[in-house]
DRENRO-655822 format. One record per atom (N, C-alpha, C): z, y, x; residue in one letter; atom name; residue number from 1. Coordinates in nm, 4 decimals. Each point is the difference from the previous one (the first is absolute). Layout:
N
{z:Z y:Y x:X resn:a name:CA resi:NUM}
...
END
This chain:
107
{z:-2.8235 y:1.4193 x:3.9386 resn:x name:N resi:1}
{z:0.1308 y:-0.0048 x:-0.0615 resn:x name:CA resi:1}
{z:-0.0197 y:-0.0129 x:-0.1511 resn:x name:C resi:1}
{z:0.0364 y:-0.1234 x:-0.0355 resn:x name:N resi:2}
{z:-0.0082 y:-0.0352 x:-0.1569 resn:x name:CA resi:2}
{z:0.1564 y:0.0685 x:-0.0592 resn:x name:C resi:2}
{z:-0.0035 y:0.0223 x:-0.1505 resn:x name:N resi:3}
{z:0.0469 y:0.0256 x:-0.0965 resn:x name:CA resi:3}
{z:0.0588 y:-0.1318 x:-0.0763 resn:x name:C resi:3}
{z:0.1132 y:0.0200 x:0.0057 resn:x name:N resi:4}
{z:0.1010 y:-0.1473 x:-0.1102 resn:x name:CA resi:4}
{z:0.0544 y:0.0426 x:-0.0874 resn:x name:C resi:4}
{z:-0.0148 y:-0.0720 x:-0.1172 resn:x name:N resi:5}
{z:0.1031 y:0.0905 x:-0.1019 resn:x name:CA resi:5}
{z:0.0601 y:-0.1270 x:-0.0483 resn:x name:C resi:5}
{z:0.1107 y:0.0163 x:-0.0449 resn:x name:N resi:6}
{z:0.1244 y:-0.0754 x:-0.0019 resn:x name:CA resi:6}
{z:-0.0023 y:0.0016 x:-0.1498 resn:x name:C resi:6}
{z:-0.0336 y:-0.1295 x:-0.0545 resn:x name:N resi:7}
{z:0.0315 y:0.0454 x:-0.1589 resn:x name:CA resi:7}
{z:0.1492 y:-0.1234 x:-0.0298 resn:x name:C resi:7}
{z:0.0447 y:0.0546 x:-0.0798 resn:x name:N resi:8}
{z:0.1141 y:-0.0610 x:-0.0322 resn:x name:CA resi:8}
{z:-0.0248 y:-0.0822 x:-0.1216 resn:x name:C resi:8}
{z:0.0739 y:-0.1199 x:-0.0394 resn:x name:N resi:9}
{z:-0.0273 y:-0.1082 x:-0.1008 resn:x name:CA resi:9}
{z:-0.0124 y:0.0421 x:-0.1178 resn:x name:C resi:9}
{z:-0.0461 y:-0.0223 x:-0.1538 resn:x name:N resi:10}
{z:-0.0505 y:0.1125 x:-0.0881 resn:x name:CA resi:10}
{z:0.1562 y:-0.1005 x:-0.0522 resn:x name:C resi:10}
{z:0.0493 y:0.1402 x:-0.0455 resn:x name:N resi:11}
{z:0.1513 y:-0.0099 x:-0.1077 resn:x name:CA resi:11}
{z:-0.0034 y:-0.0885 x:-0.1289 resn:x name:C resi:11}
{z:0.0418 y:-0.0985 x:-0.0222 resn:x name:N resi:12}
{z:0.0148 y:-0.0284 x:-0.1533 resn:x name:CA resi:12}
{z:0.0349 y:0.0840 x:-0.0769 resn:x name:C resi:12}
{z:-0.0752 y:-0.0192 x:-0.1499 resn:x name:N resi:13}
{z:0.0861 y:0.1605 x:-0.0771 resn:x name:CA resi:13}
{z:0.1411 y:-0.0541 x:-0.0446 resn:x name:C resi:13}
{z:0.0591 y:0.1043 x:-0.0066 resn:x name:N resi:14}
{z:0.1077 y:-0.0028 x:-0.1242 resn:x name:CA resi:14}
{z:0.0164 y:0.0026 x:-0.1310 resn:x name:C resi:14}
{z:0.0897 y:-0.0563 x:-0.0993 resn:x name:N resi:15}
{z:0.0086 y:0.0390 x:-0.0651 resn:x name:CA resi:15}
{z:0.1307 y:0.0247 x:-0.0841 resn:x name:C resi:15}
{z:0.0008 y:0.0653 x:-0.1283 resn:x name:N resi:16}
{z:0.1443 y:0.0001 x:-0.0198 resn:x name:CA resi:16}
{z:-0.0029 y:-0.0792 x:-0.1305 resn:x name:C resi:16}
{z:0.1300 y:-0.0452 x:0.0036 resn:x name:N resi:17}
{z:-0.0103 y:-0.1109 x:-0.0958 resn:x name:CA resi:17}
{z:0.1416 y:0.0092 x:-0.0461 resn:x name:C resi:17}
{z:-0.0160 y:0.0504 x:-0.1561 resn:x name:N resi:18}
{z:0.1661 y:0.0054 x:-0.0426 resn:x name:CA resi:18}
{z:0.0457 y:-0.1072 x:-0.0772 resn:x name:C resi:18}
{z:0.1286 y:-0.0151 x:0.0428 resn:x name:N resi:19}
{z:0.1031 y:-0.1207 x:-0.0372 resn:x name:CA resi:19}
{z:0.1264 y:0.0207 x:-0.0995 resn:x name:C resi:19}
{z:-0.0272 y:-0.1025 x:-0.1600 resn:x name:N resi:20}
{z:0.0369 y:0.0726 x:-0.0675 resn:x name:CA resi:20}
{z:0.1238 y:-0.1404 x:-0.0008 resn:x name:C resi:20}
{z:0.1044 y:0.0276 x:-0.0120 resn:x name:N resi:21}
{z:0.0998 y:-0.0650 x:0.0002 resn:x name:CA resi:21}
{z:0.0880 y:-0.0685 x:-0.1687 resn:x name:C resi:21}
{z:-0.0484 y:-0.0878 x:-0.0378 resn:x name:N resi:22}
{z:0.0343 y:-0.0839 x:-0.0976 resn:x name:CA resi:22}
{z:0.1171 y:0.0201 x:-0.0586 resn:x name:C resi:22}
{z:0.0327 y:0.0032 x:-0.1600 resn:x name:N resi:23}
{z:0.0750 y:-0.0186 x:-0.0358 resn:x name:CA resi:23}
{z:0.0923 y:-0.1497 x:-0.0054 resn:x name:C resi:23}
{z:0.0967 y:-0.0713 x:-0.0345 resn:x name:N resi:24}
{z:0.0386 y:-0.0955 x:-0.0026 resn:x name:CA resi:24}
{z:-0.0610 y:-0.1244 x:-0.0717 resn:x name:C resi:24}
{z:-0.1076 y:0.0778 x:-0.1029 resn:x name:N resi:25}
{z:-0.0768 y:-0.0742 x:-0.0523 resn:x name:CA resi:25}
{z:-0.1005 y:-0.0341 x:0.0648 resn:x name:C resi:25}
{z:-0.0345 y:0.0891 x:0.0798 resn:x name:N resi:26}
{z:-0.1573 y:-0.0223 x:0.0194 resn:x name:CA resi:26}
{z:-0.1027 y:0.0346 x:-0.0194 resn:x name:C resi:26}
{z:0.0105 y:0.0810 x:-0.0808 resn:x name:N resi:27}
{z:-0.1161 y:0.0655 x:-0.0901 resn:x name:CA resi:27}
{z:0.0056 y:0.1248 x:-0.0080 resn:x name:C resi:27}
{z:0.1436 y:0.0672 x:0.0352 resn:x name:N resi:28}
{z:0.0058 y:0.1593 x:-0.0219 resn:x name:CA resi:28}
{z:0.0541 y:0.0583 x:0.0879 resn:x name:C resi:28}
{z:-0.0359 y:0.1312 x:0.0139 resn:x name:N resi:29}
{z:0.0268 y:0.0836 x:0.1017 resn:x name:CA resi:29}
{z:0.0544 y:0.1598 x:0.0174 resn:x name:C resi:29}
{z:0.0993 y:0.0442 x:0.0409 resn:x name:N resi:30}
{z:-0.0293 y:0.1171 x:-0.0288 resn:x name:CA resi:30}
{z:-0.0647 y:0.1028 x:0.1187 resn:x name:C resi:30}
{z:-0.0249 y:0.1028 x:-0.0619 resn:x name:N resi:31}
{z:-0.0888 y:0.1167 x:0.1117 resn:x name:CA resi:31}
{z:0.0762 y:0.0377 x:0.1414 resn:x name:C resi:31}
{z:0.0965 y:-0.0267 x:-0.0446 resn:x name:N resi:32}
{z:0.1022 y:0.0375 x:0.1642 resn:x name:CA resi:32}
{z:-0.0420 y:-0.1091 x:0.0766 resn:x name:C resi:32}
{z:-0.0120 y:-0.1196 x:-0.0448 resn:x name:N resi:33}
{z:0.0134 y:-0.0956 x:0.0897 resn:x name:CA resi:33}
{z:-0.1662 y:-0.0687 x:0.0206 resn:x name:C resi:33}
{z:-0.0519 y:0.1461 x:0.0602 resn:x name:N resi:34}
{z:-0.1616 y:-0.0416 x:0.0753 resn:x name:CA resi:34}
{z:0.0070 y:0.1377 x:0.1120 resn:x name:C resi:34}
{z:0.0098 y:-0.1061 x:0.1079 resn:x name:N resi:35}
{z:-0.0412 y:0.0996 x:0.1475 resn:x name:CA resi:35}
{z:-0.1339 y:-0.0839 x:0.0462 resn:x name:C resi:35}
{z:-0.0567 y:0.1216 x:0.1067 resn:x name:N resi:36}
{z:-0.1255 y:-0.0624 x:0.0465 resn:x name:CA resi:36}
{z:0.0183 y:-0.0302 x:0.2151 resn:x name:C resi:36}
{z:-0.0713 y:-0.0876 x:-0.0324 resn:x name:N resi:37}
{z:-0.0042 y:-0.0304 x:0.1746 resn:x name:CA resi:37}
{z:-0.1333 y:0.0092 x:0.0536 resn:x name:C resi:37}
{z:0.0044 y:0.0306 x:0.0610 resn:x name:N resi:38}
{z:-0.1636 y:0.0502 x:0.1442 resn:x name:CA resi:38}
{z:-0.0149 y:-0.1113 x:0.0444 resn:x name:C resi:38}
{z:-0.1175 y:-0.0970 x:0.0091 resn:x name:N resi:39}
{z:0.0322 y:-0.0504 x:0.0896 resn:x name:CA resi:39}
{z:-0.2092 y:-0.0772 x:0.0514 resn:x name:C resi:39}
{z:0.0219 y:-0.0260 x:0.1167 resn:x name:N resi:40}
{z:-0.1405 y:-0.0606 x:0.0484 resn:x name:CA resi:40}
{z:-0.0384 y:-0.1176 x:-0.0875 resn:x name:C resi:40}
{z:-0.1122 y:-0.0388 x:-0.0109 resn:x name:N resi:41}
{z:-0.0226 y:-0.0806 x:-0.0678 resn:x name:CA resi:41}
{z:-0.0291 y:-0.1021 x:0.0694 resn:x name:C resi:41}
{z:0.0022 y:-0.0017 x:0.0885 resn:x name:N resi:42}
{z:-0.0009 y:-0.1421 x:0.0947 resn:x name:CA resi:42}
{z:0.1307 y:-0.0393 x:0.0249 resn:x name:C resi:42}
{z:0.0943 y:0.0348 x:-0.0555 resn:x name:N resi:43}
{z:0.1111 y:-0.0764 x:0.0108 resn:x name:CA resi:43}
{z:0.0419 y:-0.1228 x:-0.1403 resn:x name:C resi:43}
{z:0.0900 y:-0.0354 x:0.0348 resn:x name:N resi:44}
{z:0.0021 y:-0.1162 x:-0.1052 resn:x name:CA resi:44}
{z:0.1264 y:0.0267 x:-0.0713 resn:x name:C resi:44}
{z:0.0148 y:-0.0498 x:-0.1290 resn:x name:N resi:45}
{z:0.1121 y:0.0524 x:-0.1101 resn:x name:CA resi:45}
{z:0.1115 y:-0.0549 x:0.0541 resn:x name:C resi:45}
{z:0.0418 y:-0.0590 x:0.0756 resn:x name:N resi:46}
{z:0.1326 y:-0.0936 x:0.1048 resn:x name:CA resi:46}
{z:0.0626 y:0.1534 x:0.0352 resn:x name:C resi:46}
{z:-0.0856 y:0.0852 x:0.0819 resn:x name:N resi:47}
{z:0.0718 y:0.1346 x:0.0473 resn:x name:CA resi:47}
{z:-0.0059 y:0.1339 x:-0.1569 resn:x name:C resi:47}
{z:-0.0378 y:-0.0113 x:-0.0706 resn:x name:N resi:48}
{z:0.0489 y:0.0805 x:-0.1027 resn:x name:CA resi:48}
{z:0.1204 y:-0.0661 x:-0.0699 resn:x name:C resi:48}
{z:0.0255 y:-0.1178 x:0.0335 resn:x name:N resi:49}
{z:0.1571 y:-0.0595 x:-0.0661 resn:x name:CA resi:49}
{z:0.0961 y:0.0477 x:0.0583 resn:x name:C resi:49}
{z:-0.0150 y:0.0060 x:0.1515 resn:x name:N resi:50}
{z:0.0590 y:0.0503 x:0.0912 resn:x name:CA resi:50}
{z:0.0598 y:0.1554 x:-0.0749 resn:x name:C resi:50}
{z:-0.0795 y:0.0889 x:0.0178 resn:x name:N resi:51}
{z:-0.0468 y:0.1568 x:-0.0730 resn:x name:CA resi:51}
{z:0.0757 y:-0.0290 x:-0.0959 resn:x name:C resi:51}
{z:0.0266 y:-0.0845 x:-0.0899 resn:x name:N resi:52}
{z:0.0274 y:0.0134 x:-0.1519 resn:x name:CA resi:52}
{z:0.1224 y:0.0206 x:0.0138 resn:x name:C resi:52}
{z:0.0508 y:-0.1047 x:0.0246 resn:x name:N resi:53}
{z:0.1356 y:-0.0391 x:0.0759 resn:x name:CA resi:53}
{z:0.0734 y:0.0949 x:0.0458 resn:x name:C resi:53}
{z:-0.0706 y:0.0975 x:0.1202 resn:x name:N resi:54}
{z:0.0529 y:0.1130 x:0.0580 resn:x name:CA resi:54}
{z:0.0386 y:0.1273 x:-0.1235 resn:x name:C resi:54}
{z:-0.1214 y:0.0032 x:-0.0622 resn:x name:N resi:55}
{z:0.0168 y:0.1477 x:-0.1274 resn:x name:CA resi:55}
{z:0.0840 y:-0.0806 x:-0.0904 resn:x name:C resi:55}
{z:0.0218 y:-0.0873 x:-0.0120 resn:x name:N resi:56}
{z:0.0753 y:-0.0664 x:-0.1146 resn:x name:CA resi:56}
{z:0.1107 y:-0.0506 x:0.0320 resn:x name:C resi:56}
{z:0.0775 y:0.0199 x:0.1121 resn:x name:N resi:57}
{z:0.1135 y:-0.0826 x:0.0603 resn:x name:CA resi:57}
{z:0.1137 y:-0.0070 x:-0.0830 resn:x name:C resi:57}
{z:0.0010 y:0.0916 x:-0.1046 resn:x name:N resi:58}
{z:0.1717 y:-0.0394 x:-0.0461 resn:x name:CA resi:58}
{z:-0.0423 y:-0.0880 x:-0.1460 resn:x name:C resi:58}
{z:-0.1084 y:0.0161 x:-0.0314 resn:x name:N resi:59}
{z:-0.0227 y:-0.1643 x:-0.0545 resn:x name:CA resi:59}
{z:-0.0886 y:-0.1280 x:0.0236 resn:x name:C resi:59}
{z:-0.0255 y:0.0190 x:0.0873 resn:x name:N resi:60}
{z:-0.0340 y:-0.1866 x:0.0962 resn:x name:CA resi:60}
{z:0.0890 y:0.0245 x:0.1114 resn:x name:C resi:60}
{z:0.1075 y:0.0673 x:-0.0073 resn:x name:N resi:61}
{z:0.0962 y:-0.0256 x:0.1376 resn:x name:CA resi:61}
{z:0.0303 y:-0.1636 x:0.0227 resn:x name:C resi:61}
{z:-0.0070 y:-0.0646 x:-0.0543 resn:x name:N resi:62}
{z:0.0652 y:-0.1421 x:-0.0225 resn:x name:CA resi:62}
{z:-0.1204 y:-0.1040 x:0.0247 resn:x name:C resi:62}
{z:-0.1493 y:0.1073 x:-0.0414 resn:x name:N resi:63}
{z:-0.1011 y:-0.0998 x:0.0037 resn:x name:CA resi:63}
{z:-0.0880 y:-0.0144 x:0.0991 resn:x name:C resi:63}
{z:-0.0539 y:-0.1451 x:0.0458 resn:x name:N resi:64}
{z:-0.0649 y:0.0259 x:0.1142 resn:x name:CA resi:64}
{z:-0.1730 y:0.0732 x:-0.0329 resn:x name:C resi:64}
{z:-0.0223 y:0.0110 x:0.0706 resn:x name:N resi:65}
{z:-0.1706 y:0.1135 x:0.0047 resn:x name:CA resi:65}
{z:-0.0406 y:-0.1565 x:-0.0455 resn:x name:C resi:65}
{z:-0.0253 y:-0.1030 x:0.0144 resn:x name:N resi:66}
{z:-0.0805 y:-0.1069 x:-0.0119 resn:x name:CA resi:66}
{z:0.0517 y:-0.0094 x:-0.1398 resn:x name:C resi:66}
{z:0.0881 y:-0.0206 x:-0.0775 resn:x name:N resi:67}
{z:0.0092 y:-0.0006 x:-0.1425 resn:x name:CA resi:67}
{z:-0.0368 y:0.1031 x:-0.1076 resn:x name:C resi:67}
{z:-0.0653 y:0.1174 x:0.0743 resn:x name:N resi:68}
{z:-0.0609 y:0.1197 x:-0.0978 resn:x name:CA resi:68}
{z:-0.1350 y:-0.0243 x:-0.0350 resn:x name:C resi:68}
{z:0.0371 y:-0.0326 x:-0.1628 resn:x name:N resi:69}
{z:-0.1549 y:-0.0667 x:-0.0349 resn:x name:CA resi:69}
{z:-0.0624 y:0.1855 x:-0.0436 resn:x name:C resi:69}
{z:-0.1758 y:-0.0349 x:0.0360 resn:x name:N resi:70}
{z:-0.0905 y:0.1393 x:-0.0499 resn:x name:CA resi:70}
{z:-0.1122 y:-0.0668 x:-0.0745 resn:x name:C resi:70}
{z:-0.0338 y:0.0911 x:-0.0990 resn:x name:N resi:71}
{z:-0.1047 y:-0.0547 x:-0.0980 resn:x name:CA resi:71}
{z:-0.1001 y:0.0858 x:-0.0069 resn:x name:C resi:71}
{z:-0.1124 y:-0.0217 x:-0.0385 resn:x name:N resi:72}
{z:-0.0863 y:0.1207 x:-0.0429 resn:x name:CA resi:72}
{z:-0.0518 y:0.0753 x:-0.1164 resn:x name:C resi:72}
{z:0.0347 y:-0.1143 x:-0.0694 resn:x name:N resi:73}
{z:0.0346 y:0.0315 x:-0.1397 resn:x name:CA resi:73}
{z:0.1500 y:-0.0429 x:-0.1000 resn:x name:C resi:73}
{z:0.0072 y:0.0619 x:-0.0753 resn:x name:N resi:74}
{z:0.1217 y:-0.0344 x:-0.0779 resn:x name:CA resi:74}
{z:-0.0285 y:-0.1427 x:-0.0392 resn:x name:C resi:74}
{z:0.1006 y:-0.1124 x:0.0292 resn:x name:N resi:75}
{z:0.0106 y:-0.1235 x:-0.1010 resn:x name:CA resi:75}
{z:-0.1160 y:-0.0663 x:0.1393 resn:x name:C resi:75}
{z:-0.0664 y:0.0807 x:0.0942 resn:x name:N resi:76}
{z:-0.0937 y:-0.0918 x:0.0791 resn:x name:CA resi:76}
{z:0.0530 y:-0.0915 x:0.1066 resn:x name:C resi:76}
{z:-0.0767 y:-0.0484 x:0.1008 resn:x name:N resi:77}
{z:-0.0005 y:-0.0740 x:0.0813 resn:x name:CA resi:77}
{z:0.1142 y:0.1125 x:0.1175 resn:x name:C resi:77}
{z:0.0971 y:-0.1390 x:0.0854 resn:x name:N resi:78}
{z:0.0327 y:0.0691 x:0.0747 resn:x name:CA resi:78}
{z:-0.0697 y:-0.0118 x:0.1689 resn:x name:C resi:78}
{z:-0.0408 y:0.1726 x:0.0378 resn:x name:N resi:79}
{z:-0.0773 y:-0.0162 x:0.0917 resn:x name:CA resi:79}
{z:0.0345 y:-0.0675 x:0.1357 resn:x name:C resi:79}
{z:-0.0366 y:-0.0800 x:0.0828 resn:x name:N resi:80}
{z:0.0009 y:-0.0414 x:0.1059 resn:x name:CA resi:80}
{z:0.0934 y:0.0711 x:0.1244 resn:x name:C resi:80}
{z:0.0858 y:-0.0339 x:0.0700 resn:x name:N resi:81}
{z:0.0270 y:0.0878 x:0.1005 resn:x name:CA resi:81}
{z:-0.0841 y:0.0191 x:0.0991 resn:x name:C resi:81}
{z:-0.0900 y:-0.0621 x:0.0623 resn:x name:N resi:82}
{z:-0.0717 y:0.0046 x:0.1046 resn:x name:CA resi:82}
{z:-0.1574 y:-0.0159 x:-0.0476 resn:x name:C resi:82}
{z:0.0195 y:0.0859 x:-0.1336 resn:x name:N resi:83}
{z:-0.1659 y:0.0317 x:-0.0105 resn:x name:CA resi:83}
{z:0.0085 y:0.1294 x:0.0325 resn:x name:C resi:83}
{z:-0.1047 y:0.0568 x:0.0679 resn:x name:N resi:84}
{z:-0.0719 y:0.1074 x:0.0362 resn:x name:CA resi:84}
{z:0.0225 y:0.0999 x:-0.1328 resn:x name:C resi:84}
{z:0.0281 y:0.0867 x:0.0152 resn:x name:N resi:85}
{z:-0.0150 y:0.1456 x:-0.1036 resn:x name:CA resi:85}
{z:-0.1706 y:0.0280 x:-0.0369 resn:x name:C resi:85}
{z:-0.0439 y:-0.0254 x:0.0787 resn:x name:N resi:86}
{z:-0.1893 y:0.0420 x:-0.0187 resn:x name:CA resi:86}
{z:-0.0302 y:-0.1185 x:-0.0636 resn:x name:C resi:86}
{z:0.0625 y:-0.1021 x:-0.0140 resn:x name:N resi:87}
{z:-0.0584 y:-0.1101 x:-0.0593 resn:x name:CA resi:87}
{z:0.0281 y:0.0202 x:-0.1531 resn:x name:C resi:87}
{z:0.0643 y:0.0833 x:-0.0468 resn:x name:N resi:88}
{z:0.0247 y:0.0283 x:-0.1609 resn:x name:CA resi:88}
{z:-0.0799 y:0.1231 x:-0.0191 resn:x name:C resi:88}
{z:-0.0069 y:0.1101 x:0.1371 resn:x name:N resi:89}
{z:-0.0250 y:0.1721 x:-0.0288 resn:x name:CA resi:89}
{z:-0.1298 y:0.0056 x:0.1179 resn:x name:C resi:89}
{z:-0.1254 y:-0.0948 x:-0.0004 resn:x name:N resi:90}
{z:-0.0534 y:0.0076 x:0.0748 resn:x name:CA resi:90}
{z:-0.0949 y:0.1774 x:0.0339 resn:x name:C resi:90}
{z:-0.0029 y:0.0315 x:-0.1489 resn:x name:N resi:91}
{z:-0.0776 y:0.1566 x:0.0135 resn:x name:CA resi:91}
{z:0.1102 y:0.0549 x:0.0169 resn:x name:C resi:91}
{z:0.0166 y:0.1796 x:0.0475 resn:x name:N resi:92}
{z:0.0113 y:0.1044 x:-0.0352 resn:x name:CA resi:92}
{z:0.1051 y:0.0277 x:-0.1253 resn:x name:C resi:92}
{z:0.1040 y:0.0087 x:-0.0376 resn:x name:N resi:93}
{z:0.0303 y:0.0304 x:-0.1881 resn:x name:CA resi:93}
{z:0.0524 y:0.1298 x:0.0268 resn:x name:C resi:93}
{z:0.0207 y:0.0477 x:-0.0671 resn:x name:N resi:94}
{z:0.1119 y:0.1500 x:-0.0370 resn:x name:CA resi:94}
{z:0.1079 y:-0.0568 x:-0.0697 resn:x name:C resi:94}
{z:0.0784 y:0.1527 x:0.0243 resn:x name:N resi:95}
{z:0.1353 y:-0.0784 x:-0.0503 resn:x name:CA resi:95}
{z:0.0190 y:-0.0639 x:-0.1277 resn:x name:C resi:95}
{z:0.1215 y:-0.0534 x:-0.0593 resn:x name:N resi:96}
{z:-0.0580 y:-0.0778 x:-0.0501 resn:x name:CA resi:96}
{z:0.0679 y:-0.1506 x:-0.0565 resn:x name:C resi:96}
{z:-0.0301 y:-0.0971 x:0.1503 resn:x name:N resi:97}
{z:0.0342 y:-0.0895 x:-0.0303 resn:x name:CA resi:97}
{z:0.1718 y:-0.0459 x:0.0194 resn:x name:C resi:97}
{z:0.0124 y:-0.1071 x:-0.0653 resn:x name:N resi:98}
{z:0.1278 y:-0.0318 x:-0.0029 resn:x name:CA resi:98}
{z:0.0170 y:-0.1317 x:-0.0105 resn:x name:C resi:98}
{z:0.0997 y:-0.0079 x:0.0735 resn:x name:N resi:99}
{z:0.0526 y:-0.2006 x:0.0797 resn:x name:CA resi:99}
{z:0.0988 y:0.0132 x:-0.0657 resn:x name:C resi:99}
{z:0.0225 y:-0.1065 x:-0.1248 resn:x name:N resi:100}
{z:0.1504 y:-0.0326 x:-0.0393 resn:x name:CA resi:100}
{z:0.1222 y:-0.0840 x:0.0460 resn:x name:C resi:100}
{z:0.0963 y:0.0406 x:0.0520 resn:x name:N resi:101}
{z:0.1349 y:-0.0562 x:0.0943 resn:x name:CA resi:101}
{z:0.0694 y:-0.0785 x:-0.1280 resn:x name:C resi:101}
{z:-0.0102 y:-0.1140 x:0.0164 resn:x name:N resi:102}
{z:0.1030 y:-0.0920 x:-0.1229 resn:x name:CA resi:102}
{z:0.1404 y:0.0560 x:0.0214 resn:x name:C resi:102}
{z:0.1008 y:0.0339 x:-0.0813 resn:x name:N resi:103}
{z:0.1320 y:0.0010 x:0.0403 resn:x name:CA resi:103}
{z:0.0615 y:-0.0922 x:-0.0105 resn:x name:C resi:103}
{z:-0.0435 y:-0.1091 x:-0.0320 resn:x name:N resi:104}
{z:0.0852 y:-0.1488 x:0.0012 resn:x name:CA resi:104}
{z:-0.0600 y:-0.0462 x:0.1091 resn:x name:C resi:104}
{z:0.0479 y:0.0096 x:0.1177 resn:x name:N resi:105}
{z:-0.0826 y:-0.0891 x:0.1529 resn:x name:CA resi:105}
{z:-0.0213 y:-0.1151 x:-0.0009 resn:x name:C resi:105}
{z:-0.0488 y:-0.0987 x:0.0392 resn:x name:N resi:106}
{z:0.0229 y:-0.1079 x:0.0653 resn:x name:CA resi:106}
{z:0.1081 y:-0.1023 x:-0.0034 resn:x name:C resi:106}
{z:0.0184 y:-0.0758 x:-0.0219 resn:x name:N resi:107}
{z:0.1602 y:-0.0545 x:0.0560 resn:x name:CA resi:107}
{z:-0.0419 y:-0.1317 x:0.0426 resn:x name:C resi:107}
END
C-alpha cells in the first residue's frame, strides 16, 4: 500500500497596488483619493478597470471600464489592458506602489 500526496498548484503571489486617482489636470492628486486593491498577479489590468469602476462608481458611473486609462508613472505611458500585472511587478515589492487613474477617460 503506497502513499499519495496531493499537492495543489503553487499560488501566484499577490500584490497590493494603490490607485491614486487624478486630478483634472493630470498631474495632481489629493491623499483621499488613493485606495489600494489586492490582487493576483496573474491577472491582467482589463479586471482591475473592472475594480476601479466598482470603488469608484459615482465617478465613472457614465464610463465604460474599457475607457479607464492607468499609468505607472505620472505624465507616463498608458498601461495596456491585457498586459499581465507581473509583467510590470515581476519581483516581490512592499507597499508602496502606485498606478495612476487619468480622470479625463478616454472618449
Amino acid at each position: 500500500m503506497g502513499f499519495y500526496f496531493l499537492q495543489s498548484p503553487p499560488k501566484m503571489a499577490t500584490i497590493n497596488l494603490n490607485y491614486v486617482l487624478l486630478n483634472n489636470d493630470n498631474k495632481t492628486y489629493s491623499e483621499d483619493e488613493i485606495f489600494t486593491i489586492e490582487i493576483s498577479k496573474d491577472k491582467k489590468y482589463e479586471l482591475v478597470k473592472d475594480m476601479i469602476k466598482n470603488c469608484l462608481a459615482l465617478f465613472f458611473n457614465s464610463v465604460l471600464s474599457t475607457k479607464i486609462c492607468l499609468s505607472l508613472f505620472l505624465g507616463g505611458h498608458v498601461i495596456k489592458p491585457m498586459c499581465r500585472i507581473s509583467e510590470d511587478f515581476p519581483n516581490s515589492l512592499s507597499d508602496g506602489v502606485h498606478i495612476y487613474i487619468l480622470s479625463s477617460p478616454k472618449k
